[in-house]
C-alpha positions as CSV (number, residue, x, y, z in Angstrom):
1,X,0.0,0.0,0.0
2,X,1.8,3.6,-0.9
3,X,1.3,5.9,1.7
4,X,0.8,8.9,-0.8
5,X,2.2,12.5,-1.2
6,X,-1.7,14.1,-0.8
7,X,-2.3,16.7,0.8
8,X,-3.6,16.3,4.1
9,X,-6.9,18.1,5.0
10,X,-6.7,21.7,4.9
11,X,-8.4,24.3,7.7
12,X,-11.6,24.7,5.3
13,X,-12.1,20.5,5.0
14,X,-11.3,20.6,8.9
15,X,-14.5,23.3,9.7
16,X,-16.8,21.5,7.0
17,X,-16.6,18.4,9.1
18,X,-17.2,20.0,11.8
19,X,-20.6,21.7,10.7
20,X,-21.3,18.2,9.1
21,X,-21.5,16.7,12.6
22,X,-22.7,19.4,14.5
23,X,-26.2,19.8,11.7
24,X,-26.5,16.2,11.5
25,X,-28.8,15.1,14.9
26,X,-31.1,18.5,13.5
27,X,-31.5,17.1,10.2
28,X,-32.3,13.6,11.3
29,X,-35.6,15.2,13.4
30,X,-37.0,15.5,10.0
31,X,-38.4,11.7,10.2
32,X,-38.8,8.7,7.8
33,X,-41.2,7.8,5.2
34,X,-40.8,4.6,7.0
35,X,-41.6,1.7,4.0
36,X,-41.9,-0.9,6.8
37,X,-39.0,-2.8,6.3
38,X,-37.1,-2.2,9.7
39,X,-34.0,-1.2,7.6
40,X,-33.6,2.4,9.4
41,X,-31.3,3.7,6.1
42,X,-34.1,2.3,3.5
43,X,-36.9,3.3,6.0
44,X,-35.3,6.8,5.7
45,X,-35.7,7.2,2.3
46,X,-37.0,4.4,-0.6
47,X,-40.2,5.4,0.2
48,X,-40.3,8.4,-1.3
49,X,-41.5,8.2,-5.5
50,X,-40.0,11.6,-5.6
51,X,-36.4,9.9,-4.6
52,X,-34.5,11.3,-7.6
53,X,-35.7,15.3,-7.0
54,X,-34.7,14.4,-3.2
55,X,-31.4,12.5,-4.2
56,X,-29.5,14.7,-1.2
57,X,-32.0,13.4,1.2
58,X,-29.8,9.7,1.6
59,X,-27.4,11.8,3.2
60,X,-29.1,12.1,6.6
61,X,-30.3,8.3,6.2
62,X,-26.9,7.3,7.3
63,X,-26.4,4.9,10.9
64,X,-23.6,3.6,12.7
65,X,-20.0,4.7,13.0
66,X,-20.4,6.6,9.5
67,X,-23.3,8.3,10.5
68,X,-21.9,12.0,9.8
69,X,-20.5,11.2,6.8
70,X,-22.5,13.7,4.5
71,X,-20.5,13.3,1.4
72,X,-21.0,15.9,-1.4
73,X,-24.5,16.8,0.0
74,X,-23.6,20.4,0.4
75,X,-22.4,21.0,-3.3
76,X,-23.3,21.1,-6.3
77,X,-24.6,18.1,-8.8
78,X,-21.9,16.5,-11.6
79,X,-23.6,14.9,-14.0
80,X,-20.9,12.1,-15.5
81,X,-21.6,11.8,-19.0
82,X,-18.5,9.5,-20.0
83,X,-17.2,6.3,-19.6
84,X,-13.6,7.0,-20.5
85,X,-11.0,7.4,-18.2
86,X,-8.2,7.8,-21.3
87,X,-5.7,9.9,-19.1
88,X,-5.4,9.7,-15.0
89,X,-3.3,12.8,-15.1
90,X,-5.4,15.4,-16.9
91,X,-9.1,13.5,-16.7
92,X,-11.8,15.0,-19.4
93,X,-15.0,16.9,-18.0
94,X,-17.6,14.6,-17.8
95,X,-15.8,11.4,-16.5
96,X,-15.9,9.8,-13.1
97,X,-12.2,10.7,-12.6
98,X,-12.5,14.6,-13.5
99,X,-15.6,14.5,-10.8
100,X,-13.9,12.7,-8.0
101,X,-10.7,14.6,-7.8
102,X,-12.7,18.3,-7.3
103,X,-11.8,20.7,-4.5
104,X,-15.5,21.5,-4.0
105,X,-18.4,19.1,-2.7
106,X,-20.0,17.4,-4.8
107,X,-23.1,15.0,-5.7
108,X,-22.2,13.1,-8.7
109,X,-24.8,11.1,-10.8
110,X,-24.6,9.4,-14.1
111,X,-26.4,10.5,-17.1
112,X,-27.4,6.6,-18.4
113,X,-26.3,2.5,-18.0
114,X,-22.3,2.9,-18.0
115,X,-19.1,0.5,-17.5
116,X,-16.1,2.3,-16.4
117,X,-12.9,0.9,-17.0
118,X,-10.2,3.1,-15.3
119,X,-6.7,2.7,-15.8
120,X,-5.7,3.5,-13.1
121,X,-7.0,3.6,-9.4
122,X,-9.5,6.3,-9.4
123,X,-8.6,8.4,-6.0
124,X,-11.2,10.9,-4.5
125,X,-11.3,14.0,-3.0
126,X,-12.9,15.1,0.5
127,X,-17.0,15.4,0.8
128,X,-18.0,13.4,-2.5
129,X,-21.0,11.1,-2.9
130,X,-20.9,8.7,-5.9
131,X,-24.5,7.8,-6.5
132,X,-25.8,5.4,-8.6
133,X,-29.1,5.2,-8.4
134,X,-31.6,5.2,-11.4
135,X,-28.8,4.1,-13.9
136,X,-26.9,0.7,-14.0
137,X,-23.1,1.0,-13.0
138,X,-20.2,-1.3,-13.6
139,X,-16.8,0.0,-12.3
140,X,-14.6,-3.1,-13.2
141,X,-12.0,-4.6,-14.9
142,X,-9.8,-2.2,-14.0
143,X,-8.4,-0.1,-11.1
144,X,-11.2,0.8,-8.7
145,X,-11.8,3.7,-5.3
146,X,-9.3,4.6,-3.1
147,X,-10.2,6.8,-0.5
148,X,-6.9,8.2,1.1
149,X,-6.3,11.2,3.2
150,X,-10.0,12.2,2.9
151,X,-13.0,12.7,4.6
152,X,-16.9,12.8,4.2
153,X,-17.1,10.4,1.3
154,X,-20.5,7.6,0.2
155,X,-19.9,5.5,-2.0
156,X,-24.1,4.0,-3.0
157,X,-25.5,2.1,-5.8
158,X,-23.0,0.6,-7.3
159,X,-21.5,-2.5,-8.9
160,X,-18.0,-2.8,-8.1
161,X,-15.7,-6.4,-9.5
162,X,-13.3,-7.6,-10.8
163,X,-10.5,-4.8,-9.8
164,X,-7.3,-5.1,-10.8
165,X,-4.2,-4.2,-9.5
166,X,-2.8,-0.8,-11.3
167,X,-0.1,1.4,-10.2
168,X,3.3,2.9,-11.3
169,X,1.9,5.5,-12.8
170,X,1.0,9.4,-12.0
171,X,-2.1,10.2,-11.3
172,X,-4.0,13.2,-10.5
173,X,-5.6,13.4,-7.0
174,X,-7.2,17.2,-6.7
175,X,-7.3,19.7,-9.7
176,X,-3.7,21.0,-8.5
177,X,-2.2,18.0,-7.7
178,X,-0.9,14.7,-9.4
179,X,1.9,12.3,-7.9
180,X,3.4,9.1,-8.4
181,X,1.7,5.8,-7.8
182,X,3.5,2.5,-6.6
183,X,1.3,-0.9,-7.4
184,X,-2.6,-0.7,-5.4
185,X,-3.2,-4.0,-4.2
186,X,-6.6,-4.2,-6.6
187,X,-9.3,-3.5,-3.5
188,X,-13.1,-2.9,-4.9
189,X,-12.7,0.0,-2.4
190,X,-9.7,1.2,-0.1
191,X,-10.2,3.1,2.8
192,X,-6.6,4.4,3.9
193,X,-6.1,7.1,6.9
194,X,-9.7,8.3,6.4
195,X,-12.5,9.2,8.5
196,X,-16.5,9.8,8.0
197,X,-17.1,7.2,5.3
198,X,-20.2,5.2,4.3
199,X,-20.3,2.7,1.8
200,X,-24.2,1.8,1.3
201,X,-26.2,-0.5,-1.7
202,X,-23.2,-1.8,-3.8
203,X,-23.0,-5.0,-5.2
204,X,-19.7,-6.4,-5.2
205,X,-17.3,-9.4,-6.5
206,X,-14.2,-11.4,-7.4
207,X,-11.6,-8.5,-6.9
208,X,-7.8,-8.7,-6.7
209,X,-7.4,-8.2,-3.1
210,X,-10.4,-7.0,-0.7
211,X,-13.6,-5.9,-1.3
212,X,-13.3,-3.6,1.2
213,X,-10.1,-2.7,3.2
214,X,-9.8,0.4,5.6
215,X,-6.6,0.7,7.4
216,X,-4.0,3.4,8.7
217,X,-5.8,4.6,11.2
218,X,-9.1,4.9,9.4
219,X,-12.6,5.4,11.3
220,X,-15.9,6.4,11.3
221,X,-17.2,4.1,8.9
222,X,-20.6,2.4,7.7
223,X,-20.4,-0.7,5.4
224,X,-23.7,-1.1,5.4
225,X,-26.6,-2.9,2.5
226,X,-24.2,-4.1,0.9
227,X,-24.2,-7.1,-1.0
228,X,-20.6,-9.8,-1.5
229,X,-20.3,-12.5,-3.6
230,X,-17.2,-14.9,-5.4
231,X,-14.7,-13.6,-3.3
232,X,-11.9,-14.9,-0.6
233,X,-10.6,-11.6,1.4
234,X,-13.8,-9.6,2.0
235,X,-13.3,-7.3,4.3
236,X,-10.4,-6.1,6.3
237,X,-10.3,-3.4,9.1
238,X,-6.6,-2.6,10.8
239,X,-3.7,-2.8,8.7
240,X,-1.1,-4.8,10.7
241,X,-0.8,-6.4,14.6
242,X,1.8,-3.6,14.8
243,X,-0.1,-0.6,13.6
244,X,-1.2,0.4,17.0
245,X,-3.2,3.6,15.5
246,X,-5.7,1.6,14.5
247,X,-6.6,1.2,18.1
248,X,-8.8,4.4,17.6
249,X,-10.9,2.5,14.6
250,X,-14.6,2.5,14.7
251,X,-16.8,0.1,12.1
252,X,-19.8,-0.7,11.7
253,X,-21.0,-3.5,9.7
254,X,-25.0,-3.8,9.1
255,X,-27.6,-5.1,7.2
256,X,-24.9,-6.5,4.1
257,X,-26.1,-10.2,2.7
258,X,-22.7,-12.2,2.3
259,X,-23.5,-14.4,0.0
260,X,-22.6,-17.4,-2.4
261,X,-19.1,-17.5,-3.2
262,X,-17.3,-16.3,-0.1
263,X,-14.2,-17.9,2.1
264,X,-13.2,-15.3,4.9
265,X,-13.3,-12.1,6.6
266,X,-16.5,-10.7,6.8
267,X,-14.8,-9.2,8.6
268,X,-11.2,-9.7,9.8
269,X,-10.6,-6.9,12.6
270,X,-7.7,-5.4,14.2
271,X,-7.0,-3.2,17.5
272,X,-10.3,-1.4,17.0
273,X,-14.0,-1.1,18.3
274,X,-16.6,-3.4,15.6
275,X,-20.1,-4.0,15.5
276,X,-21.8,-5.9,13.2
277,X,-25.1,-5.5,13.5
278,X,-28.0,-7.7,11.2
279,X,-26.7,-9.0,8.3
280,X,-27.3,-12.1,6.9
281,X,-24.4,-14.6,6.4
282,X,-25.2,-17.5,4.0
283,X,-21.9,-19.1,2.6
284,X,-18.5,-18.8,4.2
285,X,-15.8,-21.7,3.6
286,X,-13.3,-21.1,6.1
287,X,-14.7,-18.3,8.6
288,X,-16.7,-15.6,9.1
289,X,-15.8,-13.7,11.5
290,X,-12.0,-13.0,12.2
291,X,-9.7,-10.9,14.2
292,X,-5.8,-10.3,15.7
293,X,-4.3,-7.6,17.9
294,X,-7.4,-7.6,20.7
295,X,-10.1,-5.9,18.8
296,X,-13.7,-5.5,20.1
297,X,-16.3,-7.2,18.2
298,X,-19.9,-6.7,19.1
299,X,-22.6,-9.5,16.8
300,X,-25.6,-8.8,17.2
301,X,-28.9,-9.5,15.6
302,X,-27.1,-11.6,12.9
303,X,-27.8,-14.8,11.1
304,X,-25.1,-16.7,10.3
305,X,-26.4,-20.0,8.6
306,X,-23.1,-22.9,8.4
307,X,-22.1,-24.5,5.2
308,X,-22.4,-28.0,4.6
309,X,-18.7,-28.6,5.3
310,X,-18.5,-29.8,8.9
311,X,-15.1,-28.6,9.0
312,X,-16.0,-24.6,8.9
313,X,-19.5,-24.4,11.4
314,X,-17.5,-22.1,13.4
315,X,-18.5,-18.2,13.1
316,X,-15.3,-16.7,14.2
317,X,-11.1,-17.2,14.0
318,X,-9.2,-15.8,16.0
319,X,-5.9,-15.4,13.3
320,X,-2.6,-16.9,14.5
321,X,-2.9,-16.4,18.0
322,X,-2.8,-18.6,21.4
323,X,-5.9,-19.1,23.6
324,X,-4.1,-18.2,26.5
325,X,-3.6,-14.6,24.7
326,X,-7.3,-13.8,23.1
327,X,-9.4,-15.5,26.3
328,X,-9.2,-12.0,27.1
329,X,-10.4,-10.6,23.9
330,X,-14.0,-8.9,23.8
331,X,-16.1,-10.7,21.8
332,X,-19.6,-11.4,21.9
333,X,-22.9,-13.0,20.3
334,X,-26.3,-11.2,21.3
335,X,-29.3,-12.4,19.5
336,X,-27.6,-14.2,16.7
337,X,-29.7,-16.6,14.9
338,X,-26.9,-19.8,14.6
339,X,-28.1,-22.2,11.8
340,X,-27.1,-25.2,10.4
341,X,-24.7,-26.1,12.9
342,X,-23.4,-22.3,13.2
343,X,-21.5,-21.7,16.8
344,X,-19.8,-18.4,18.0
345,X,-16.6,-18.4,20.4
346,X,-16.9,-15.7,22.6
347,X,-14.5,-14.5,24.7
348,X,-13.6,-11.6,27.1
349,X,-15.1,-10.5,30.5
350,X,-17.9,-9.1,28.6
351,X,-16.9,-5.2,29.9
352,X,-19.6,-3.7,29.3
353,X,-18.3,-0.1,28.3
354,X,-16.1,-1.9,25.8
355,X,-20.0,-3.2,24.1
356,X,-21.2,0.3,24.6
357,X,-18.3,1.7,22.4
358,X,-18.6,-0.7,19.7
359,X,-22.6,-0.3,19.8
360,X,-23.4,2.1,16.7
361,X,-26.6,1.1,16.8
362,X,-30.0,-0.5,17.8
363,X,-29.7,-4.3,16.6
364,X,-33.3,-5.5,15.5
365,X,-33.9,-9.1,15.9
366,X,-32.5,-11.8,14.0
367,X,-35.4,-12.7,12.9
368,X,-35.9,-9.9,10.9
369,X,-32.7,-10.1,9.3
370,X,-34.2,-11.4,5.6
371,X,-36.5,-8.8,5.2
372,X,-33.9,-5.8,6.0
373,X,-31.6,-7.4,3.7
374,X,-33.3,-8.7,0.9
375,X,-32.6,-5.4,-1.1
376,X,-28.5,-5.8,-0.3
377,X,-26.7,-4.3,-3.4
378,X,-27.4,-2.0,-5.7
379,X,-30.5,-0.8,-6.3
380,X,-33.1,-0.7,-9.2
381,X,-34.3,2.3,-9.2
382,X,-36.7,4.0,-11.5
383,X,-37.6,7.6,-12.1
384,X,-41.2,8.6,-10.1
385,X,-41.2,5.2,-8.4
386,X,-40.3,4.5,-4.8
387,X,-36.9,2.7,-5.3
């Protein structure tokens, strides 16, 4: 992973999150359509047929650790128009590269059905929301998101496979600045040293490395509604046993269907504070749930159905450490529906203010786990419909 010569965030990006946090519990008083589903973040919105005039709306429909995460709700809207993505140093107007890298917040959209094929990793600026709704999406067979040094970004409604690992290349990262790039590992999405991030409705596959990493000292995350398929990796949160910074991460992981296809870490966890809250696990091979360094995970209000293999019933893996060590660990199942021969280890005293800081949010009951997550991925929306 290259650590990057962007620039970090300046005094203005500094205040706008700020004001993003401090608006956000006023904004939320303005209710929910509420569609019935239990799903608070589809409740919030899908309802509405007027969706598409209200696009901005999703931005205060956000739960968890990535709550605040506001994105480009506060800008203006950038329609992409073109596919392309010809030159990663000086992007054309119009493309997904030219909108991600602005100075200014920004709500980008997509004019129709689109595959984008970068050529390089496409790297976005601070308080940008990539929305996909209403058109079909493909980033893949290429480079895909990195989201380094930033903050306030949502990522929704798209489909996201069969990244690539690209690099050793310049590439432009803001309007005013381009650098160097050293090999990307081929992640769906990267998440490196940033904070107030939600990545909501994608659907996505078969990538190089992870669907979705977040590491060096990363936080304030959602993953949430999500849905995985045909991949080993998944998800990983921390970036080494040794990167102690990461001691300050905060994840949460809800309502996501992980489904056919998978092997491990949804998620594999390091240092930091994780809940995962309702989603719906039906295919693992090796594990599910995974972890190193002492993190905190909090399961709740999951389902977690075994495969057939009697070799792989258990939920969780503690990675290349002794008993004697992660006894100790935090770890608990509340209200987990445990199928087909499914078991959790927990472990730990139980503390509870270590389960209050990795609680994001209310967990609903298991049982309602395959109605909140039968819309995981992206979304078909149509224009004057509810979504």
């Amino acid at each position: 992973m290259y650590l990057g010569a962007l620039a970090v965030a300046t005094d203005t990006t500094d205040v706008r999150v700020e004001m993003s946090i401090r608006n956000s519990t006023e904004r939320r008083r303005l209710g929910y359509f509420s569609c019935g589903t239990g799903n608070p973040i589809d409740d919030c919105w899908r309802c509405d047929p007027n969706w598409q005039k209200n696009r901005k709306r999703l931005a205060d429909c956000g739960i968890g650790f990535g709550r605040n995460a506001i994105g480009g709700r506060d800008g203006r809207f950038y329609v992409v128009t073109d596919p392309g993505d010809d030159d990663p140093v000086n992007p054309r107007p119009g493309t997904l590269r030219h909108a991600v890298i602005q100075d200014a917040p920004l709500w980008i959209v997509f004019k129709r059905d689109m595959v984008i094929q970068l050529k390089q990793e496409l790297i976005m600026n601070s308080f940008k929301t990539i929305d996909g709704r209403g058109v079909n999406v493909h980033i893949a067979n290429g480079g895909c998101i990195t989201i380094q040094f930033v903050t306030n970004v949502i990522v929704h409604g798209l489909h996201i496979h069969d990244c690539k690992p690209t690099g050793n290349a310049m590439v432009r990262s803001s309007p005013s600045h381009y650098g160097w790039r050293t090999m990307a590992d081929g992640d769906a999405i990267s998440i490196f040293g940033s904070s107030h991030v939600w990545v909501d409705h994608n659907s996505l596959s078969n990538c190089a490395d992870g669907l979705v990493d977040a590491v060096m000292g990363s936080t304030a995350i959602t993953v949430s509604n999500n849905h995985f398929t045909h991949h080993n990796e998944v998800i990983l949160l921390g970036h080494s046993d040794s990167y102690t910074r990461d001691k300050l991460m905060q994840v949460t992981i809800a309502y996501n269907h992980f489904g056919e296809g998978l092997i491990q870490r949804m998620p594999r966890c390091r240092h930091g504070y994780f809940h995962v809250v309702n989603n719906d696990y039906t295919h693992w091979e090796m594990y599910a749930i995974g972890g190193s360094a002492e993190p905190t995970i909090n399961s709740q209000g999951n389902r977690y159905n075994a495969p057939a293999n009697p070799f792989a019933k258990e939920v969780t893996k503690r990675v290349d450490t002794d008993a004697g060590y992660w006894k100790n660990w935090n770890w608990r199942s509340e209200g987990d529906l445990l199928l087909n021969g499914a078991y959790f280890t927990p472990s730990g005293a139980g503390a509870s203010s270590s389960y209050a800081r990795a609680s994001s949010l209310g967990a609903k009951s298991s049982t309602m786990v395959g109605t909140m997550t039968a819309n995981a991925g992206a979304l078909g929306c149509r224009r004057a419909r509810q979504c």
